[in-house]
C-alpha positions as CSV (number, residue, x, y, z in Angstrom):
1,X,105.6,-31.9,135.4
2,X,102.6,-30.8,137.4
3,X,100.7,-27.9,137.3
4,X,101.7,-26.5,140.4
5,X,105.5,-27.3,139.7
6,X,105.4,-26.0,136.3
7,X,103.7,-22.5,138.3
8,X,106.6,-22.9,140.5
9,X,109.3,-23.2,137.9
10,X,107.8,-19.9,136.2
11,X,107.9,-17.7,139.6
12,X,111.8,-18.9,140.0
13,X,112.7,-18.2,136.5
14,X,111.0,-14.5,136.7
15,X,112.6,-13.7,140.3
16,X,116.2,-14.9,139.1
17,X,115.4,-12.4,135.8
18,X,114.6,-9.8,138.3
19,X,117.4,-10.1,140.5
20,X,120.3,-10.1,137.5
21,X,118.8,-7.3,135.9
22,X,118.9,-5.6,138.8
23,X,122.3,-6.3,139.9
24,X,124.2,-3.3,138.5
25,X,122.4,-0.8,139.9
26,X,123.4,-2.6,143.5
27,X,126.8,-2.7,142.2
28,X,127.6,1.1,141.2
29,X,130.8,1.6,142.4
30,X,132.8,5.2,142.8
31,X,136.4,5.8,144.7
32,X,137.3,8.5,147.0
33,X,141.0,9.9,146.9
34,X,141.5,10.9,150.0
35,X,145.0,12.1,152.3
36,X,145.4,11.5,155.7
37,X,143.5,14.3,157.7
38,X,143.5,12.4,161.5
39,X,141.0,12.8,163.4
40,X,138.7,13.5,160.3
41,X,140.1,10.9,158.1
42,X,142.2,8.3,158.5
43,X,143.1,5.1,157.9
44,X,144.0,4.4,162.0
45,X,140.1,5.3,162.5
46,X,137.2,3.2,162.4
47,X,135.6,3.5,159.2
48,X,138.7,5.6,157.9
49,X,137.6,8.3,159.9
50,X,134.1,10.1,160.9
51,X,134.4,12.7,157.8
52,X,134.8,9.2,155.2
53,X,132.1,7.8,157.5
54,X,130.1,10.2,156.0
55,X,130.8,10.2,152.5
56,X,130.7,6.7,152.3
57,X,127.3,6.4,154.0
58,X,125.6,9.4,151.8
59,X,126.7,7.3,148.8
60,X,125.5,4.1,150.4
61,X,122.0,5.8,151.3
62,X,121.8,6.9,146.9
63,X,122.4,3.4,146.0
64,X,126.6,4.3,145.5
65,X,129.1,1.7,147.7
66,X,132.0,4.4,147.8
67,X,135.8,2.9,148.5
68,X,138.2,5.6,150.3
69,X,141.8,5.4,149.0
70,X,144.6,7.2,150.8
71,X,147.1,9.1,148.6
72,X,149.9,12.0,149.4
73,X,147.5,15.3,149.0
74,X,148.9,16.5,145.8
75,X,148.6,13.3,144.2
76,X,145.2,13.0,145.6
77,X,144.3,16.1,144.0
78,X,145.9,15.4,140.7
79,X,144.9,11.8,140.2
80,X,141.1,13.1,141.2
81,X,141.6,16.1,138.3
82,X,142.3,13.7,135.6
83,X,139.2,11.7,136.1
84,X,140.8,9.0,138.1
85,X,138.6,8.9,140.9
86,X,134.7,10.3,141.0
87,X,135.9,12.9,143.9
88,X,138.5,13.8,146.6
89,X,138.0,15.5,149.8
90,X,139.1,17.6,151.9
91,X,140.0,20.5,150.4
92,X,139.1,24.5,151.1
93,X,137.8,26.7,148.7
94,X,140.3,28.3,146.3
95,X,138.9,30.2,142.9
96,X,141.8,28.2,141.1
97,X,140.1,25.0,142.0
98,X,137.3,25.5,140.1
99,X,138.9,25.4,136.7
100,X,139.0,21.4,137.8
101,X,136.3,20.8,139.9
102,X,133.2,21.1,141.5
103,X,132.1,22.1,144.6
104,X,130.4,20.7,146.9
105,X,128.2,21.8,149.6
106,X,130.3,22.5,153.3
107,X,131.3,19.1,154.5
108,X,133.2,20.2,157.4
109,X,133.9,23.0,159.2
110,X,137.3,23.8,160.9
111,X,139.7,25.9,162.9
112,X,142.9,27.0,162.2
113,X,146.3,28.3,164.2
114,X,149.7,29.2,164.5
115,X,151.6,25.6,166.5
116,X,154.6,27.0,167.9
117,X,157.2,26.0,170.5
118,X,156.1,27.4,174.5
119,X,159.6,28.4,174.6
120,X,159.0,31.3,171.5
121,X,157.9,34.0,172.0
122,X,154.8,34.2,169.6
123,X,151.6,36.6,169.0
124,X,150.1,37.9,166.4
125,X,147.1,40.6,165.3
126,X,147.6,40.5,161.6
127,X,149.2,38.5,158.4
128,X,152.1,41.3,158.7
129,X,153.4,39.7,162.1
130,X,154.3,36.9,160.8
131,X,157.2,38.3,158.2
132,X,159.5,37.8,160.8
133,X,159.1,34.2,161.5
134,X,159.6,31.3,159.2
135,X,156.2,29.2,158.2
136,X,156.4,25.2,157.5
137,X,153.6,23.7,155.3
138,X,152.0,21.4,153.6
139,X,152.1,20.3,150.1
140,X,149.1,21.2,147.9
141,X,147.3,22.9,151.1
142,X,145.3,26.6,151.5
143,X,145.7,28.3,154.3
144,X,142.7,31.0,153.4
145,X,142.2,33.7,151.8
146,X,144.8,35.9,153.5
147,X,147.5,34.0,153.9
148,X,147.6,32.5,150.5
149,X,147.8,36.1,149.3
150,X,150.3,36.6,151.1
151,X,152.3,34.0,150.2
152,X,151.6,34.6,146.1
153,X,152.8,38.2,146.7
154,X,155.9,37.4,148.5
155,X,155.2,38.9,151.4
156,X,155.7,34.9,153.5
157,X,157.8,32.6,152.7
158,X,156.5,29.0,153.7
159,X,158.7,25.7,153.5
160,X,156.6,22.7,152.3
161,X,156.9,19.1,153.3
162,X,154.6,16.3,152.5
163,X,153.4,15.1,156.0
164,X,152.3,17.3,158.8
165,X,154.3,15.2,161.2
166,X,157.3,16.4,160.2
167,X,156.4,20.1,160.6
168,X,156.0,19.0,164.0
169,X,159.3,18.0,163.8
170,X,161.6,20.9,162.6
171,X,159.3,22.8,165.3
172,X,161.4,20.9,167.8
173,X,164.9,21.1,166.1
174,X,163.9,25.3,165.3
175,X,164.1,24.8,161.6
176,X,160.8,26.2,161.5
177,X,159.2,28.9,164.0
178,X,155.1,29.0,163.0
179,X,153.0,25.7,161.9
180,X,149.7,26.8,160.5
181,X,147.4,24.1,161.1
182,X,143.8,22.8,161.8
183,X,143.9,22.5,166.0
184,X,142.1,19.0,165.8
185,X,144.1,17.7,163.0
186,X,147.3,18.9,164.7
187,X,146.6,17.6,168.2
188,X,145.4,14.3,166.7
189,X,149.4,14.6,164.7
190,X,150.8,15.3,167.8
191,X,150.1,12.6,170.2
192,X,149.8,10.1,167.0
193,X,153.7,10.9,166.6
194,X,155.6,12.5,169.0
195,X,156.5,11.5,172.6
196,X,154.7,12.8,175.5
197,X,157.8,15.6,176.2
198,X,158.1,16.1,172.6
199,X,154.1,16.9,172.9
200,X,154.9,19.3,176.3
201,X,157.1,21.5,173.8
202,X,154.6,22.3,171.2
203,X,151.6,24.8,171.9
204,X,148.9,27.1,169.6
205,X,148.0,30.2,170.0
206,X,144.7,30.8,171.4
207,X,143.2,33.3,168.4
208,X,142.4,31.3,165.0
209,X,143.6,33.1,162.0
210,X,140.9,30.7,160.1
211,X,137.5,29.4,160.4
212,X,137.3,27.2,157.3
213,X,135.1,25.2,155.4
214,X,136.3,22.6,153.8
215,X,134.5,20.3,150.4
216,X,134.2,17.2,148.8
217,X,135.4,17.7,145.1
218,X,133.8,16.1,141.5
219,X,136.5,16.5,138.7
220,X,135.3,18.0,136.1
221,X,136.9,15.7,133.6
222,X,134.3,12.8,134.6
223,X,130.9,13.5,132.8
224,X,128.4,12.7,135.4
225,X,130.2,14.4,138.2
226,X,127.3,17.6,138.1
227,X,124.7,14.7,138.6
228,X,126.6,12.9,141.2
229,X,127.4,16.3,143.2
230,X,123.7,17.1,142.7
231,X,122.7,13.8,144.7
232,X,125.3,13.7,146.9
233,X,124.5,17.4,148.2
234,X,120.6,16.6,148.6
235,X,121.3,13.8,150.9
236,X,123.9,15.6,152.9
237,X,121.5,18.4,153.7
238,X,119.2,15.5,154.2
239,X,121.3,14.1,156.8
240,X,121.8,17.9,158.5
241,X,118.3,18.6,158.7
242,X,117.5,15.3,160.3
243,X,120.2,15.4,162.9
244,X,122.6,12.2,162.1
245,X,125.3,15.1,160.6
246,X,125.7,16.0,164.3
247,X,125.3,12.6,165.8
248,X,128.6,11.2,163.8
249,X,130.2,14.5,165.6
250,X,128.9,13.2,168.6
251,X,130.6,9.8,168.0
252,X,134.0,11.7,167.7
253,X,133.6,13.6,170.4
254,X,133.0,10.3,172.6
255,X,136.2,8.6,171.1
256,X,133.9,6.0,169.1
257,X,136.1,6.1,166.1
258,X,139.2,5.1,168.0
259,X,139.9,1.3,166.8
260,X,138.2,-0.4,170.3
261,X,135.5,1.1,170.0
262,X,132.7,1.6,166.8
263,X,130.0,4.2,166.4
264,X,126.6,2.8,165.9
């Protein structure tokens, strides 16, 4: 063998070291439970959504390739508690939370109202209004503060279901009178699943009862779920500060996470 193929040889051997010792730091691998939360996250959007979009790309940008995995909500949340999966999201703050995970920083911040039929006649100035009316929900979700509390003390009464679709539903056939709901969740609900005069039927009052933040979770049963919520929330404030938060917003806005067309 010559000198200079012997030198060759040498440089190879040392590269191909490099490279598999290397490897599993490229290959760290987390999953997301997630539940569907259209237009914010779902599995009919590009990138499962502009809200997975971003989760996905923070982890991507700390050397992390996150997968998002769609679950009913309480099993999202439950599967995430027991250290199944590194985190969940969506999810508002509720002190009772905390006993099983932790927190990020604000991910996403929403609106919420009262969906009702046009055809009832619906308004509302406090929690109190609404004892007269009956309230669908969803499993495993916070509606705030208030009406949490008022649904611990007895003061609602709220029929659950699993999907948000079919709240939409008993709207139509009056087994329900009041829907509280994010409005861009519910709209993207609405023409995802009902007809256009299905759609006509259904309205929301004007007044939010809720402007809501809403996290990323890290169970606490997983041992490095401090650090990774430490990284994750420096390059999320990263991404805020530099603008490309708002730009994904931007995308939505556009329609760039509908399936024909991709955000850059």
């Amino acid at each position: 063998m010559t000198p200079f193929s012997t030198v060759i040889t040498k440089i190879l051997f040392i590269c191909s070291v490099l490279t598999f010792s290397t490897s599993p730091f490229a290959l760290e691998k987390i999953s997301i439970a997630v539940g569907e939360w259209p237009p914010y996250i779902s599995q009919d959007q590009k990138h499962d959504g502009v809200i997975s979009h971003i989760i996905t790309d923070i982890f991507q940008e700390i050397g992390i390739e996150a997968s998002i995995h769609f679950l009913p909500w309480s099993r999202a949340y439950d599967d995430a508690a027991k250290g199944r999966f590194s985190a969940t999201a969506v999810w508002m703050h509720k002190p009772e939370r905390e006993d099983d995970f932790i927190y990020s920083d604000i991910l996403l911040t929403e609106k919420f109202v009262f969906f009702h039929k046009k055809s009832l006649e619906f308004n509302w100035n406090s929690i109190k209004d609404l004892k007269k009316f009956t309230l669908g929900g969803v499993n495993a979700s916070s509606y705030g503060p208030l009406l949490d509390k008022a649904l611990i003390d007895g003061e609602l009464v709220m029929g659950r279901v699993t999907h948000p679709r079919q709240n939409f539903k008993m709207l139509l056939h009056n087994r329900i009178d009041v829907f509280p709901f994010e409005i861009n969740v519910g709209n993207a609900v609405l023409k995802e699943h009902l007809t256009s005069d299905e759609q006509n039927k259904i309205t929301s009052h004007p007044k939010p009862y809720l402007n809501n933040s809403s996290f990323l979770l890290f169970p606490r049963t997983l041992r490095n779920s401090k650090n990774l919520s430490i990284r994750f929330n420096k390059q999320l404030e990263k991404m805020k500060a530099d603008g490309r938060y708002d730009l994904y917003f931007e995308h939505l806005k556009q329609g760039l996470y509908k399936k024909d067309d991709s955000p850059h």
